[in-house]
N, C-alpha and C positions, 0 to 999 in steps of 0.2 A: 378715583375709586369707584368701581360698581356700583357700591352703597348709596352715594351721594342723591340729594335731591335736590331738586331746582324748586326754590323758590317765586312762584307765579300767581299774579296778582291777575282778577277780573272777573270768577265767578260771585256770583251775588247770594251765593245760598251754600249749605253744607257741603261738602266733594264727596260721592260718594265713592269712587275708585278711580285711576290712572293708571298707565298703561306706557312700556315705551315703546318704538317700533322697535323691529326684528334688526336694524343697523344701528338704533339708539340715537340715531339724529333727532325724532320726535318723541315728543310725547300724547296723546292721549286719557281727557280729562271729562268725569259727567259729575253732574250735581244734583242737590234739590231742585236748583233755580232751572229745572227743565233744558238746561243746554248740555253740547257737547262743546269743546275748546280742544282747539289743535296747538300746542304749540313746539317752537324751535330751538333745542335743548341746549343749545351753544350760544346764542342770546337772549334766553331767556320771554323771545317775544311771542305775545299772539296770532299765528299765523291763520288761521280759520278761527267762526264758529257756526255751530250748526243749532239750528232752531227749526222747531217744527213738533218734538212730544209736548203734551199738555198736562206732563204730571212730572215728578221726581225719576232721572234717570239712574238706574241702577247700577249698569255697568256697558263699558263701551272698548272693543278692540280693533287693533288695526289687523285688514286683511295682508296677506302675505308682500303683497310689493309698496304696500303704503297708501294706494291710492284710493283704499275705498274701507271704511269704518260701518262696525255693526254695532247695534246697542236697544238697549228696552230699557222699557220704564213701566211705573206704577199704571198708564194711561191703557195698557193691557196691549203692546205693540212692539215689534220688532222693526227697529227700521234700517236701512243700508244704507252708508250716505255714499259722493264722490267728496274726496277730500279737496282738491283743486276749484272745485265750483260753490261750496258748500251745499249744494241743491241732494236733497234728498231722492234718489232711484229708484230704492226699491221700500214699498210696506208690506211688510211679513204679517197679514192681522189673521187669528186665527185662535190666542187665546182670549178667556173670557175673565181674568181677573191680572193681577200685578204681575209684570214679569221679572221674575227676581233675579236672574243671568243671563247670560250669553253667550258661547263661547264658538271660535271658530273649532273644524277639526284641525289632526297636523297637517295634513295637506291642503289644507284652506279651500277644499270645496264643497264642505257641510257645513253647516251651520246646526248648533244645538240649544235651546232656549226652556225651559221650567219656569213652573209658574205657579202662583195658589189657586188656581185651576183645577188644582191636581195634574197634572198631562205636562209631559215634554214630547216636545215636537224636532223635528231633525227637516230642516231648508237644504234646497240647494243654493249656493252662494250665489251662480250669477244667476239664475231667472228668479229668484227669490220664492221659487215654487215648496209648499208642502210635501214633505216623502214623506215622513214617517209620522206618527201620532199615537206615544206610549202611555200608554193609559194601563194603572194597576195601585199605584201610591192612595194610601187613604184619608191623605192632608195635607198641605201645602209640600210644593217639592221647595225644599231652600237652595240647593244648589244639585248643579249636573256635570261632569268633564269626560271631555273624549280619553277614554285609554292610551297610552303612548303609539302605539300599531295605527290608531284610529281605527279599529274594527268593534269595539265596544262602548258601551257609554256607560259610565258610574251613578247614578243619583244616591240621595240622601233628603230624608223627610223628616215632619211634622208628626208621619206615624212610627215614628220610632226603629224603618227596617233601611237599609243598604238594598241595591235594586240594581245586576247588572243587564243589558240591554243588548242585543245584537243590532248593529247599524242598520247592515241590508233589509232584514226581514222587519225589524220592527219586535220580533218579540220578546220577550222576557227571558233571559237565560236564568240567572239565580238572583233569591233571594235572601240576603244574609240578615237575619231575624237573631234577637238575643239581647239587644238593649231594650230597656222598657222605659226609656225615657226619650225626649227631643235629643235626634245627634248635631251636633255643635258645627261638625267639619270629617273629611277624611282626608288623608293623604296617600299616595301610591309610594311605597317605598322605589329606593335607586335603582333597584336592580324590576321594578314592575311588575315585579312577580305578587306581592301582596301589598294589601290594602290598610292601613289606620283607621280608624272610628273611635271619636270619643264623646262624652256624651251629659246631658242632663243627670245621666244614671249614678254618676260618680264615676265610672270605668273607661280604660281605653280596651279595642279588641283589636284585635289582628287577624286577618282572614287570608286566604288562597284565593286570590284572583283566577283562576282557572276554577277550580271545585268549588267556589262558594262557600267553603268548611272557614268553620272560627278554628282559629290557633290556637290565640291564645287568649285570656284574658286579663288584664292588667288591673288588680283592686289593688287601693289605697287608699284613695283619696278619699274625705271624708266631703267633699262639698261637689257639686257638679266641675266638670274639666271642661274647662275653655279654651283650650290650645293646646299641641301638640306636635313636636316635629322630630323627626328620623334624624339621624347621625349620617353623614356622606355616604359612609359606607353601608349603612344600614344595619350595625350590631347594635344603636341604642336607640334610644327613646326618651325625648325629655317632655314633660308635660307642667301646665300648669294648672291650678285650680280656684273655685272662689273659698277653698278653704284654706288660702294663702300661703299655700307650698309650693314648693317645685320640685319634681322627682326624676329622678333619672330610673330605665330601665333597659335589662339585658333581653334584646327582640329574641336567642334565642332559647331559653329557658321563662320568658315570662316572667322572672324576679325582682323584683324593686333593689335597685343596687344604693342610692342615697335617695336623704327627703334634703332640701336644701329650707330653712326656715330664716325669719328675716322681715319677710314682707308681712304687713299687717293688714292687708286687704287683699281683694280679687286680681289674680296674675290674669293681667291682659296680653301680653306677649312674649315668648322664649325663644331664642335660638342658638346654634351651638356656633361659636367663632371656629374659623377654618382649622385652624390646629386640633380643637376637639376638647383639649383640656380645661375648657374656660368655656362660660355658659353667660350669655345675655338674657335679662329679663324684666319686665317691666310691671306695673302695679294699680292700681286707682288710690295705690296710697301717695300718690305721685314722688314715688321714687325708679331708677331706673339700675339696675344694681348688675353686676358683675363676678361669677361666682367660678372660683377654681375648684375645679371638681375633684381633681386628684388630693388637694390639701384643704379647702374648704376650710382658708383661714380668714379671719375678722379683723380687721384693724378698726380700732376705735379711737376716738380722743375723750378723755374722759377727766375730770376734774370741779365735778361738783353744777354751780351755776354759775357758766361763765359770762353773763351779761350780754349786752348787745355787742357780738364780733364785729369791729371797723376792720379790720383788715389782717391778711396774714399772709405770711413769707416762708418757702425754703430753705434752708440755711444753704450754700453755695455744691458743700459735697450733696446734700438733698436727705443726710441724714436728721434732719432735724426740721420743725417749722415753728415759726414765731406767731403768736397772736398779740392785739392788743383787742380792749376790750372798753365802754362807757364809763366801765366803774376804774377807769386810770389802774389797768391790770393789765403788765403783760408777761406770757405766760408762752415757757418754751418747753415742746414736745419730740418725742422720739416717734421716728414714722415709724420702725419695724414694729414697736408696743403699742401705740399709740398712749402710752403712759404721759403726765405731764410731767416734766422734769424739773423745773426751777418756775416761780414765780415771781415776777419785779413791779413796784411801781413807775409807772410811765403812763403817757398819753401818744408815744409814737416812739417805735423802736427797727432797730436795723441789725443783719447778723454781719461780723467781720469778717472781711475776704476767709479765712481760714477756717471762719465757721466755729470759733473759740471763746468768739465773746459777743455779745447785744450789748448795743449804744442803744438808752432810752433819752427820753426828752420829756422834762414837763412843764405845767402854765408858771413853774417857779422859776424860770428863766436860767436854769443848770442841764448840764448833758451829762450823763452818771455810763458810763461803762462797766459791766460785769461782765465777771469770768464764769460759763455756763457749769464746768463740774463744778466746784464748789458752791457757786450761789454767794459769791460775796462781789461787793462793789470795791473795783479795782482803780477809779481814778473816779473824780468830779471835777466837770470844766464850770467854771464860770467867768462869768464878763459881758454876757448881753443881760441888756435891761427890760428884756419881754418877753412874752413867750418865744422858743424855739419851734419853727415849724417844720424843718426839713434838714437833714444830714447824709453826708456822704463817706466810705472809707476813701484813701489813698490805699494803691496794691499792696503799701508791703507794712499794714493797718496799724505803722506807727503815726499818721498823719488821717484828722477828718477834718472836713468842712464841714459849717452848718447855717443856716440863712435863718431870720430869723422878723419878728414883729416889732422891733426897734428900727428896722429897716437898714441890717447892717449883716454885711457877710464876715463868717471869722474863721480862718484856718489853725487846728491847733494839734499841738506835739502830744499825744497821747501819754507818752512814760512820764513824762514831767509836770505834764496836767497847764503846759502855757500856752499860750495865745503868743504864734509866730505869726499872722497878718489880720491886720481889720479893714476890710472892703470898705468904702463909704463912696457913696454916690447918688444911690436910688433915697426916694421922698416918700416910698411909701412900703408897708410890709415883702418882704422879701417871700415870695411862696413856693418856689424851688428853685435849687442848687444844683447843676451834673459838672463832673470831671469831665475832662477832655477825653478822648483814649490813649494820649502821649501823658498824658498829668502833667502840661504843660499849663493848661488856662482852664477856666472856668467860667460858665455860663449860667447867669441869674436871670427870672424873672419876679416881676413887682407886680403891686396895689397902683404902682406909679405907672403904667400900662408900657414901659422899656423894656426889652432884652439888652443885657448888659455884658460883657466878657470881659476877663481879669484875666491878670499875669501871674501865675502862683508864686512865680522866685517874687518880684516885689511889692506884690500888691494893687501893683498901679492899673487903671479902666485902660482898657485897648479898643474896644467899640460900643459903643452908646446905639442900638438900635430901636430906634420910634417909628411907630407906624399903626399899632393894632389902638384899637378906641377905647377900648375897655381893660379893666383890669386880667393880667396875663396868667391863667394856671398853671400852665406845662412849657416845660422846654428842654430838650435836648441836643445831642451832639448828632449825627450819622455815623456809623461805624469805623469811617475813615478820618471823622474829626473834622474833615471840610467845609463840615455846611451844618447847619442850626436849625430845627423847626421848631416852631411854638406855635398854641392856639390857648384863642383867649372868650370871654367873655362877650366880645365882639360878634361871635359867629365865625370869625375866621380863623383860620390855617395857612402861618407865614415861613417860607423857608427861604435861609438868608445864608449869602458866603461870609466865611468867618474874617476875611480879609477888606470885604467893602460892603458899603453898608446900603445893600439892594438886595431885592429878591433875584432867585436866580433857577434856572434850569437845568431839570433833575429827575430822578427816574416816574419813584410812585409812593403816594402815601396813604394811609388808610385814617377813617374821622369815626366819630360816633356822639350822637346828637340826642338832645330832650323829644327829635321828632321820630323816637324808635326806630334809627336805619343805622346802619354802617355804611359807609359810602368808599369806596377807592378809588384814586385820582389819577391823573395824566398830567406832571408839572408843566412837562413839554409843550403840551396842547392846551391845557386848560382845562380837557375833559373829564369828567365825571366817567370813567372807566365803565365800574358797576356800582351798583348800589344790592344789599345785603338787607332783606327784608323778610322776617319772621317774628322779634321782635312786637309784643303787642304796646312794650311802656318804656318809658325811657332807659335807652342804653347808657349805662352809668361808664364803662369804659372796655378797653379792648387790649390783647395782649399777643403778639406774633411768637410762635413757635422758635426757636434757635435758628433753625433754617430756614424761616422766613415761607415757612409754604401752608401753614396754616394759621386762623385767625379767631381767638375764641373771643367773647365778648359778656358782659354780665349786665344784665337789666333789673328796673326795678318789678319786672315779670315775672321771679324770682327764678328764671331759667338761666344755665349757662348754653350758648352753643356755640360750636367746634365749625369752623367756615374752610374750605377751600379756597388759599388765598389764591388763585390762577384762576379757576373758573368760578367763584365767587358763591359757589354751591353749601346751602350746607350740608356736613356731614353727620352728625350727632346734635343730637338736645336733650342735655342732662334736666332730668327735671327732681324734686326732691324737697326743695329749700321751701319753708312754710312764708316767705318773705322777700324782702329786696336782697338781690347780692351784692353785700357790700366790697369785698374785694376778691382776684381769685389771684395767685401763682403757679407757673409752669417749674417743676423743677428742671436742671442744669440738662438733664441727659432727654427730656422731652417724656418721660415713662410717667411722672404721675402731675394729677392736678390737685388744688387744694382752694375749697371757696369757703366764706364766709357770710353771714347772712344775720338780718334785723332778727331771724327767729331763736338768734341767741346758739346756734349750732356750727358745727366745722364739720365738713365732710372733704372726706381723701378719697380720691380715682385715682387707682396704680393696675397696671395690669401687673406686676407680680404679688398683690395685696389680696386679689382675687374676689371684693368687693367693694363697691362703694356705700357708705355708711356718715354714720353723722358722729 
């Protein structure tokens, strides 16, 4: 995806801005810590860096064939690098205070730089010679851009006016005057014909790029407007503000068409997804929300106080999801209402293939099935002597397994409430249970540090697998039923053929560790593929997309993020949760997510929900 960003490790100080080239092979990075970094967007590696300013670099881009980078910094300097050598060519020195941008023209043979100076200045790119030196702004210029033609230059200042510029001569074409506040940014609408500005003032304006005349003016908002951006086509305008709105507007009548309310702090960022009808935006209330504009509907989960969420589930059609909760509460919800539906006691609960009923489990050593429209309890298993810690359906959800703290696996007939097999082998708690994909055997792991596999027709062990040192938490089938992987306590990640009892060679698998990474592997090789780094605390665990091409993960950072399982990039970082995430699920069709978190909250991502919320 376009969107994606590469994750890169090496500046020592804040980034101020990145850049990729014009073929997208590199990228282009500056920072506080006074460097620039080149690096190679397909592996992620360091290929230059360039040192030489003596203060925080501002902003740095690649000239047009890649081989030569421009950039300034606070040290009051423009400098040119060659990217190949990292040696610096050309110093542009000329203003007398920070320089706040940079940018080339489109034809990559000016150069244009602003400054708190006052003065923007216009370079030629290869001699790095002075042309032009605009002088009219009456306080810091914060930002400058060439016109799409390259025949003009736009600023925008500290003194409250918009400032357009002819290249050749140097002088001052128009000055569009009207806010009486700091403006924030402008943008060039798609068609270039007119301009955006928004502003300290509370207002966005619109102007004629050719005449200099305001259009229009855009009142509403009650607090200064911090971003702003045009619709593809250029009929709307969405902005946001620090008086925690966002509004949509018609460019042209000038009209406020919606206010979208929600956020409870300063919108730091909006933009409009390709289709138009659905609106991203983001907050310092650290949530990142999703809003459909045409319907501007809410889904909530709602039900009182629901303690600290351990984890929640999908039901399998995706109409429904399951919580449990500290206070041995668990509790089933309707996605379309977000209404809570039924409430049961449990300490761990499962929905049945058909999505008709939840198996709970509690420390009383019973497994209690309810029927979710009624709310009554349909069957009670008993027969282990300890707590229940894991359960599984059979497809056609007359038949579940369940593993348990007595150190015994039981498979049992649901309509009858019997115990058809008791596993016995393992010496030590049982901590997950999976089906095979035939529902032919089944695969345990222990306290006893074994991967174990059963026969379901009679009961009897088929392979006794040892090897990991510590005790085993997870264990699975592969989709084909072939092969087994488990990872333990130990640090490691073993996958094994169900038929003999070795590790064996296999495509690729993905880990997540207390040392905040995701890492993906090469069985083949042995190689650490990529490693997935953004992450600031422990990654609690990870969860693959239906089709296996993306990779979301939940940390005790209380972020979720959304990985590109191929180029190992990530794509999104839901941010929101006031706490650790305690679990998250993908429904069936991949369209919505669902986390839960220590802050006592559930929030649901759908794109037809048209927000994320809590």
């Amino acid at each position: 995806s376009s969107n994606q960003l590469c994750v890169l490790k090496g500046h020592s100080d804040g980034i101020r801005g990145v850049q990729f080239s014009r073929d997208g092979s590199k990228l282009v990075s500056c920072s506080r810590d006074e460097t620039i970094r080149v690096w190679d967007v397909l592996s992620g590696q360091q290929i230059q860096i360039l040192e030489g300013h003596s203060s925080d670099v501002n902003a740095a881009h690649f000239s047009l064939d890649c081989s030569k980078i421009v950039s300034c910094s606070q040290d009051n300097t423009v400098k040119i690098w060659d990217v190949a050598s990292g040696e610096q060519v050309k110093l542009l020195d000329g203003h007398l205070d920070s320089v706040n941008t940079v940018q080339f023209s489109p034809d990559y043979s000016k150069i244009v730089s602003c400054s708190n100076d006052q003065s923007i200045r216009i370079w030629d790119a290869s001699s790095g010679t002075q042309l032009q030196l605009l002088e009219g702004h009456l306080n810091h210029v914060v930002g400058v851009h060439f016109t799409p033609n390259g025949l003009n230059i736009i600023s925008y200042s500290k003194d409250a006016t918009i400032r357009i510029w002819d290249v050749v001569s140097g002088q001052q074409i128009q000055i569009l005057e009207g806010h009486n506040e700091n403006i924030n940014g402008v943008q060039f609408s798609p068609d270039a014909l007119k301009i955006l500005s928004y502003s300290e003032d509370n207002t966005l304006r619109l102007w004629d790029l050719l005449s200099g005349k305001q259009l229009q003016v855009l009142e509403g908002h009650t607090n200064r407007v911090t971003i702003a951006r045009f619709s593809s086509d250029g009929s709307k305008i969405i902005s946001g503000s620090a008086d925690h709105t966002i509004r949509l507007w018609d460019v042209s009548s000038g009209k406020q068409i919606q206010v979208l309310e929600g956020h409870s702090s300063t919108i730091t960022g909006v933009e409009f997804f390709s289709n138009e009808n659905k609106i991203l935006s983001c907050s310092l209330d650290n949530t990142i929300r999703v809003w459909d504009i045409v319907l501007e509907k809410k889904i909530q989960l709602t039900g009182g106080d629901l303690g600290i969420i351990m984890d929640v589930k999908f039901s399998p059609d995706g109409s429904k999801i399951v919580s449990r909760s500290n206070d041995r509460t668990i509790r089933v919800w309707d996605v379309q209402s977000g209404r809570q539906i039924q409430a049961f006691e449990g300490s761990g609960a499962l929905f049945s293939l058909d999505s008709s009923k939840v198996v709970s489990y509690l420390g009383d050593d019973t497994i209690r099935i309810w029927d979710i429209l009624s709310g009554e309890q349909t069957q009670l298993l008993k027969g282990h002597s300890n707590a229940v810690t894991c359960v599984q359906f059979f497809s056609d959800n007359s038949k579940l397994v369940s593993g348990s703290r007595d150190d015994t696996i039981r498979i049992w007939d649901i309509p009858s409430g019997r115990q058809i097999q008791l596993l016995q082998g393992h010496s030590g708690s049982v901590t997950r249970v999976k089906i095979s994909p035939d529902e032919s055997k089944i695969v345990s792991c222990s306290y006893d540090e074994t991967v174990r596999v059963w026969d379901v027709s009679s009961g009897g062990q088929l392979l006794l697998l040892g090897g990991h040192t510590d005790y085993i938490n997870r264990v699975r089938f592969s989709p084909d039923g072939t092969k087994i992987i488990s990872c333990s306590n130990d640090k490691t990640i073993r996958i094994w053929d169900t038929s003999f009892e070795d590790h064996i060679l296999f495509t690729k698998i993905v880990s997540c560790s207390a040392d905040n990474t995701i890492r993906i592997w090469d069985i083949l090789t042995g190689e650490q593929i990529k490693i997935l780094e953004g992450h600031f605390d422990w990654v609690f665990g990870i969860k693959l997309s239906t089709d296996g091409s993306k990779i979301f993960s939940r940390s005790e950072d209380k972020t979720i993020r959304i990985w590109d399982a191929s180029s190992g990039k990530q794509i999104q970082l839901l941010e929101g949760h006031n706490g650790a995430i305690r679990s998250i699920d993908i429904s069936s069709d991949g369209s919505k997510l669902i986390s839960s978190s220590t802050d006592k909250t559930i929030r649901l991502c759908g794109s037809d929900n048209g927000k994320i919320i809590d």
